[in-house]
N, C-alpha and C positions, 0 to 999 in steps of 0.2 A: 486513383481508382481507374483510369482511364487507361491509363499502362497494365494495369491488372485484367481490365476486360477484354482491353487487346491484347493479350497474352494468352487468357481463355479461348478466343476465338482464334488463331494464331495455332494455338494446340490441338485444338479439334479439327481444323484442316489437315496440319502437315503432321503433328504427331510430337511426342514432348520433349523427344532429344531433338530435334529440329529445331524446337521454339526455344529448348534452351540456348542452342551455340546460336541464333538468331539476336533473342534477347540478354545474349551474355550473363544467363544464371543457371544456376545447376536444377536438375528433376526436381530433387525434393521440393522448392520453393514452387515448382509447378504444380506438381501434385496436393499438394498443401490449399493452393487456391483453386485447382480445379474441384477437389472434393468438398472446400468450401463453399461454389458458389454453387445455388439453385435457380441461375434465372434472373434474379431480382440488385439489382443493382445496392441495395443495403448489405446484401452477402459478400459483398467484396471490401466492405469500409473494415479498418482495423478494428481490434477488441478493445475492450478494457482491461488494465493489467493488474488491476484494486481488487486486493482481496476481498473475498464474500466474507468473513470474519477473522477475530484476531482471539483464540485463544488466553492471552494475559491484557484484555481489554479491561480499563478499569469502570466497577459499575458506576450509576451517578450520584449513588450515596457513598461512593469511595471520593469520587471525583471531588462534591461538595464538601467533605469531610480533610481533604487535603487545601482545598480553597480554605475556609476555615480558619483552618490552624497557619496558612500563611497570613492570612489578616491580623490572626491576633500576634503569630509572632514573624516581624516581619526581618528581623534582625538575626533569626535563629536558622543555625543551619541544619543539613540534614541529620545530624547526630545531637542529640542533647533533645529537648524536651518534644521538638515533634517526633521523634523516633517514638518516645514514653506515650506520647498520647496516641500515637496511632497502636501502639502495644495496648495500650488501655483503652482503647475503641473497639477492641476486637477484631483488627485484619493484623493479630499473631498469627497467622496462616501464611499468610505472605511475607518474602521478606521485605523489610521497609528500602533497602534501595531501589527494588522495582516495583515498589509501590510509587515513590516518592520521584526518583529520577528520571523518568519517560515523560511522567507527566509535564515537570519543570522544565526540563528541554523543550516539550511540543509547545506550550504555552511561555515558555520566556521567563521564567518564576526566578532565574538565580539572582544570589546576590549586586553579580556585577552589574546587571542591568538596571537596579533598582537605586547602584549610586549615583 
């Protein structure tokens, strides 16, 4: 952030193509943090790049409901009876590999891991 302030001030003196062949970066990245900062030293720290939400999040009675059905069957893979029971739970809406596979990757659920 320190390279960033002195960059801002650096700018406002000599001027943006100045500071950039100075600081060896191009305008844009100048103008970028000059209209970012107000003043305050938190306007220069990076953002967060985490989405505010996820469209095919699954709910937590989706979530619980696939926990579940891996307890009871622990042996069984995405095709055969938990495909039926998640058909028979009612998320027939959704298709069951993206019900079922996002979740197993983000939490470790495959087979391989369990032998």
């Amino acid at each position: 952030m320190r390279f960033r302030l002195s960059l801002i001030k650096y700018t406002e003196r000599f001027g943006v193509s100045n500071a950039a062949r100075k600081y060896k970066t191009n305008r844009q990245f100048i103008y970028r943090w000059k209209n970012r900062y107000d003043g305050s030293w938190d306007s220069l720290r990076d953002r967060s790049r985490r989405p505010h939400s996820h469209p095919n999040h699954h709910t937590l009675a989706e979530i619980k409901l696939i926990q579940d059905m891996r307890r009871r069957n622990p042996h069984a893979g995405l095709v055969g009876r938990i495909l039926g029971q998640a058909h028979a739970a009612g998320l027939s809406t959704l298709d069951p590999r993206t019900l079922l596979v996002p979740y197993e990757t983000r939490n470790d659920c495959s087979k391989a891991s369990k032998s």
